[in-house]
C-alpha positions in Angstrom: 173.4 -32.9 172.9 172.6 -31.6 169.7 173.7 -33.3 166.1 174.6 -30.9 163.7 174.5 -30.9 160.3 175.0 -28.6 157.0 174.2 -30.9 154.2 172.1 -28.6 152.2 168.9 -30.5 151.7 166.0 -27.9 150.7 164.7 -25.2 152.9 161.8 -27.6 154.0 164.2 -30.1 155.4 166.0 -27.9 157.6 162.9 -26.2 158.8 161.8 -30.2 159.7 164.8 -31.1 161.3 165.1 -28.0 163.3 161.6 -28.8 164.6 162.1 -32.3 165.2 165.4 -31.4 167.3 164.2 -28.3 169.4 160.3 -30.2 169.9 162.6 -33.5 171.0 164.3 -31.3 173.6 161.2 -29.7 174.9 159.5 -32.9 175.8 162.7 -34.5 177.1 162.5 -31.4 179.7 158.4 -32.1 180.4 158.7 -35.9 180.7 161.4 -38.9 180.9 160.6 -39.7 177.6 163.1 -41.5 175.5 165.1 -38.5 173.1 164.4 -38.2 169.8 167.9 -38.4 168.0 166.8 -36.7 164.7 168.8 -37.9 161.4 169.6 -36.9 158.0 166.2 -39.1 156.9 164.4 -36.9 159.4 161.0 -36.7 158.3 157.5 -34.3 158.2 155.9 -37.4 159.9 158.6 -37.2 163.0 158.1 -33.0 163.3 154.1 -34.2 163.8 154.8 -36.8 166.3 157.0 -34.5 168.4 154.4 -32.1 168.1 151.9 -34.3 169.5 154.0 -35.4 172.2 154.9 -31.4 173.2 151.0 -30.6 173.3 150.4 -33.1 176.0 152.4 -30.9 178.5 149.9 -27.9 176.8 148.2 -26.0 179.8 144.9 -24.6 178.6 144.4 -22.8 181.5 147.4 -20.7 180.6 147.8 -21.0 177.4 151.4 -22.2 178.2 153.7 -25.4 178.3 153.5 -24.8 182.1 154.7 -26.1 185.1 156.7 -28.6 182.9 158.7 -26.1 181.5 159.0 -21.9 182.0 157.9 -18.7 181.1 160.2 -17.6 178.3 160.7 -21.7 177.5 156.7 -21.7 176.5 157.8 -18.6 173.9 160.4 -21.4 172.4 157.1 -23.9 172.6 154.8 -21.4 170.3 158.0 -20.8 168.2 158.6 -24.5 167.3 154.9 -24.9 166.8 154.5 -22.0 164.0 158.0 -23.0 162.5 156.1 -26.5 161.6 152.5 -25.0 161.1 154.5 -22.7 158.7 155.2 -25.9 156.1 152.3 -28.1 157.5 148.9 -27.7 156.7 147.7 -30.5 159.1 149.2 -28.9 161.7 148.5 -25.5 161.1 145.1 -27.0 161.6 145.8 -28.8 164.7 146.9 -25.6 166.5 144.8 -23.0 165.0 143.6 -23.1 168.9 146.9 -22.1 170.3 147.3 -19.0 169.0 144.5 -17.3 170.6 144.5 -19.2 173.9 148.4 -18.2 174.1 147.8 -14.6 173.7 144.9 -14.2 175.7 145.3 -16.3 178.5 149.2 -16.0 178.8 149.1 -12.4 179.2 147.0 -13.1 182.7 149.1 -15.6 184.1 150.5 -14.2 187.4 154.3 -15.2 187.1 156.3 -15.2 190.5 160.3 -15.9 189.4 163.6 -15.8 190.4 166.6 -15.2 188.5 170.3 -14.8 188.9 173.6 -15.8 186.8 176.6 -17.6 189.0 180.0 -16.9 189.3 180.3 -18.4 186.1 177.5 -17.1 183.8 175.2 -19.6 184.3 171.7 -18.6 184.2 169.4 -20.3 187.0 165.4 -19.5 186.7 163.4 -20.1 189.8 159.3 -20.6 189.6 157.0 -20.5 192.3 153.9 -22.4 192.7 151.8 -20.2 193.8 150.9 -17.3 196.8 151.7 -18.7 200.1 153.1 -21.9 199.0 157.1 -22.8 199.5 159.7 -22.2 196.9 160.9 -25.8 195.9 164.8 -25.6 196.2 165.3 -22.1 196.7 168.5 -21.3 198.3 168.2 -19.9 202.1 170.1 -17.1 201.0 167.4 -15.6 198.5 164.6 -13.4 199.6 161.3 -14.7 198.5 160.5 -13.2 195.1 157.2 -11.1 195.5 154.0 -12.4 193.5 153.9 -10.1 190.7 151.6 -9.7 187.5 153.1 -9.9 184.2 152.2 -7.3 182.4 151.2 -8.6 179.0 153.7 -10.6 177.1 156.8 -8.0 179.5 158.4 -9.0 182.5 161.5 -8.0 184.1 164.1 -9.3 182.1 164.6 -8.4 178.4 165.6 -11.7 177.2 162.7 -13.1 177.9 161.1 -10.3 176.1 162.4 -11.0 173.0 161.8 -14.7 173.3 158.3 -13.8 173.3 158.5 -11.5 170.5 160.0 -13.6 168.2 157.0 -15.8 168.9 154.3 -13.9 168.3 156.3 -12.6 164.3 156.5 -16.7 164.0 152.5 -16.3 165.1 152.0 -13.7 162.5 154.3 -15.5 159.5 151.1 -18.6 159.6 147.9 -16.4 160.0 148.7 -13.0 158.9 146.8 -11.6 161.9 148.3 -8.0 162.9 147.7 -8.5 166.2 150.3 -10.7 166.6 153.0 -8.7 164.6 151.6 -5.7 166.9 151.9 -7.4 170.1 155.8 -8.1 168.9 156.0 -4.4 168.1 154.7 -3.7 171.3 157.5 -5.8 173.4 160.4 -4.1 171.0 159.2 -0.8 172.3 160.1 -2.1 175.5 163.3 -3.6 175.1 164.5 -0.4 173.0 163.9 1.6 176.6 166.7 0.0 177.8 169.2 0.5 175.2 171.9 3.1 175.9 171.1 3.5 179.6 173.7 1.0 180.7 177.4 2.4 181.0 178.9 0.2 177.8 175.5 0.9 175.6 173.1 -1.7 174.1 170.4 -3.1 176.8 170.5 -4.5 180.0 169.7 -8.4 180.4 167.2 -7.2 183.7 165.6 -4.3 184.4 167.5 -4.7 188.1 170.3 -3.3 185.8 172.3 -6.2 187.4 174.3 -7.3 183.7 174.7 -6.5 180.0 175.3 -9.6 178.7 175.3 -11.2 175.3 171.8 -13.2 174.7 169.3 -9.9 175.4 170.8 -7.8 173.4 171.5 -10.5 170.5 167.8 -11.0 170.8 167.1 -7.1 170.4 168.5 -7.3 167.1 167.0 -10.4 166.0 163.6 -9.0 166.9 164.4 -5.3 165.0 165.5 -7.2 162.1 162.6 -9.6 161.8 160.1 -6.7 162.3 161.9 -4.7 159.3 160.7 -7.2 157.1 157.6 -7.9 158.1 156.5 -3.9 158.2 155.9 -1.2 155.8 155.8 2.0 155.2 158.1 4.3 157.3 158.2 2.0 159.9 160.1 -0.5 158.0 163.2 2.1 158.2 162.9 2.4 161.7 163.1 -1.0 163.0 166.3 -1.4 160.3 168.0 1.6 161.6 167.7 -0.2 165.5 169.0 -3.0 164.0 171.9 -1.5 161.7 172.4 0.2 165.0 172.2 -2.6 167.6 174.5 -5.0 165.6 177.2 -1.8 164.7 177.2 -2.4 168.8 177.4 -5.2 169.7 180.0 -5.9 166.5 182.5 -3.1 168.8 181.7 -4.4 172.3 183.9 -6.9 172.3 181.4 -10.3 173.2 182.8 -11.3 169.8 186.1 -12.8 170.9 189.3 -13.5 168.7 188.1 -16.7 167.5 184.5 -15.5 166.4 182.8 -17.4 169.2 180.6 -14.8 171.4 181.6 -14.9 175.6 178.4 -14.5 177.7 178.6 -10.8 178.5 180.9 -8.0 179.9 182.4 -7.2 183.1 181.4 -3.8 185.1 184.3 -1.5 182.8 182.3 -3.0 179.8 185.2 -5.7 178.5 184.6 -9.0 177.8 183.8 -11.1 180.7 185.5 -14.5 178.9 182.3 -16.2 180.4 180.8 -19.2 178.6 180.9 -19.3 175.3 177.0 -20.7 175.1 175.2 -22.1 172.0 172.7 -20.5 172.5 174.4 -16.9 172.2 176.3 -18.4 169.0 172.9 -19.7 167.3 170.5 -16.3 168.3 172.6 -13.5 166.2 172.6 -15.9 163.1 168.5 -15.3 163.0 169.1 -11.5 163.5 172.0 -11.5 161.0 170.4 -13.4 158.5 167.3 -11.2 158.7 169.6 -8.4 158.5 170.7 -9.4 155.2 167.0 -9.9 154.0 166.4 -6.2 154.8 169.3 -4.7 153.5 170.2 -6.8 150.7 173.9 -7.0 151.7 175.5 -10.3 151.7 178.2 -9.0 154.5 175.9 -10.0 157.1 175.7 -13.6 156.2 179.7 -13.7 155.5 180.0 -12.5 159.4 177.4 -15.1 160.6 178.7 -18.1 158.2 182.6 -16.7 160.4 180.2 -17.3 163.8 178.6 -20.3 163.2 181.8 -22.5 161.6 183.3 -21.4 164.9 180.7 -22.6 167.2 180.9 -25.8 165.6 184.2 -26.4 165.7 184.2 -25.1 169.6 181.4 -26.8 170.6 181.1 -30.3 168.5 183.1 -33.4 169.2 184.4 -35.7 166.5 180.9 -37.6 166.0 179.3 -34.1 165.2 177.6 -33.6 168.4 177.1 -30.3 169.9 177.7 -29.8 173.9 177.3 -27.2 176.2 179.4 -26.7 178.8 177.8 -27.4 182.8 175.6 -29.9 180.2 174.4 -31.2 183.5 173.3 -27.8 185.3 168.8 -28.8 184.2 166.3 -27.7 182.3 167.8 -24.4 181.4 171.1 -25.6 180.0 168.9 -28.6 178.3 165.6 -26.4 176.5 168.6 -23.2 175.0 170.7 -26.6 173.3 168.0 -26.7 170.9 168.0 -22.8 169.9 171.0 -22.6 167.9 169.7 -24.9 165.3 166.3 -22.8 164.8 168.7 -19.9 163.9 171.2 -21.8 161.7 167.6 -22.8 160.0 167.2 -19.2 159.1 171.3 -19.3 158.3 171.4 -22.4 155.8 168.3 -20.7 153.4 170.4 -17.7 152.3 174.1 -18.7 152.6 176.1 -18.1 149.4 
């Protein structure tokens, strides 16, 4: 459950209770530890407390937040982290080390995962622990997933791809080290494979070419966007035409339904599935949006994600103000995405007229 508030406070304060909310998640996934029920009076001091509770579960072997949470969860980790490093000086201090462990060591952890979305759209992610150990809970009917190597920050599936890339530009926004802008560059250029090879357009959510669904190719756009910003020189144009291009897409698929709230994907002749109408696919194209509108100056594409985000919340909020998912009780998955709409409406809150 995820409070939600608009009062406009100052850029700062949303940035800190953003963090607060999505680092409060992350360690309620790692740990039973009591939930941190952020408030309007939400402080710097409780961003740095959740901070120092999240790097407990920090694997320095890895360079990720794992086995307590997942792969493309870890890419949320680093995310949060540089969001409060961004306004905190103490912290950027405190996790100088994380940036280069991440990057190097991540990119050599051998990854062995499952994945498949239910009848219903619901995502379930599978982990192994290791070569010739047993899968914990793995239905009989799967076949054992083969021990793979990631290779770099690119797996099989594109959302997780751009999880990771919009890490490494948060990376890059606090040290100004190209290599981390690159290394985002370099997973776009993977995503944009996909697009147009499915049969409605956009990307796949898998290279399986199993779905093409609403979160990877939200998460394309986001990634184009940011990268047009950051950029310059003739590349700048060239990440803004994917994303001009990208959202002109998914704008005509038809994910965006009648009420401005965004179904989970499309069926097989490319309509709209009417699958869940997640958060986390309401909260992801705000980020891309908003840093839409920072490229191209044009307010339209804050007007469109102000019409998204009033309807999540009054879809998905009761009458106390709290936001709920639906299968709320499905684990970690359902648990760690609650906190990602609020990182984009973040982004939202600093440029809406």
């Amino acid at each position: 459950m995820l409070p939600v508030s608009w009062t406009s406070r100052g850029k700062v304060q949303h940035i800190i209770f953003a963090i607060v909310v999505r680092t409060s998640l992350t360690s309620l996934l790692c740990s039973t530890a009591t939930f941190l029920s952020p408030s309007h009076a939400v402080t710097l001091g409780n961003a740095e407390i959740s901070f120092n509770v999240l790097q407990q579960w920090f694997n320095h072997t890895t360079g990720l937040w794992i086995p307590s949470t997942g792969w493309w969860n870890s890419a949320n980790c680093l995310t949060t982290i540089a969001d409060l490093a961004l306004i905190d000086s103490k912290v950027r201090v405190s996790a100088s080390y994380i940036w280069p462990t991440t990057w190097t060591k991540a990119q050599l952890y051998n990854l062995q995962m499952q994945r498949t979305v239910t009848s219903h759209h619901l995502p379930w992610t599978y982990y192994g622990p290791g070569p010739g150990q047993s899968w914990p809970h793995l239905p009989p009917t799967w076949p054992l997933p083969p021990w793979r190597q990631t290779n770099g920050f690119l797996n099989d599936y594109y959302d997780d791809e751009g999880w990771w890339a919009l890490a490494w530009i948060a990376v890059y926004d606090v040290t100004g080290n190209r290599q981390y802008l690159e290394t985002a560059e370099s997973i776009f250029d993977d995503m944009a494979k996909s697009f147009n090879t499915t049969p409605c357009g956009g990307i796949w959510w898998d290279k399986a070419h199993t779905y093409v669904n609403a979160i990877a190719n939200e998460l394309f756009l986001d990634v184009a966007a940011h990268l047009a910003n950051r950029v310059g020189g003739g590349m700048r144009q060239y990440y803004l035409d994917w994303a001009e291009r990208q959202w002109n897409w998914f704008d005509a698929s038809g994910m965006i339904n009648s009420k401005y709230t965004i179904n989970d994907g499309l069926t097989g002749d490319c309509k709209n599935n009417g699958g869940t109408v997640w958060s986390y696919n309401q909260g992801v194209i705000l980020g891309g949006l908003t840093e839409l509108s920072k490229a191209t100056g044009d307010k339209f594409y804050i007007t469109i994600a102000k019409k998204i985000a009033d309807a999540a919340i009054a879809t998905l909020t009761d009458a106390k103000g709290i936001l709920h998912d639906a299968y709320a009780a499905a684990g970690e998955s359902r648990t760690a995405v609650q906190g990602l709409p609020d990182q984009q409406r973040e982004q939202n809150l600093d440029v809406r007229p």
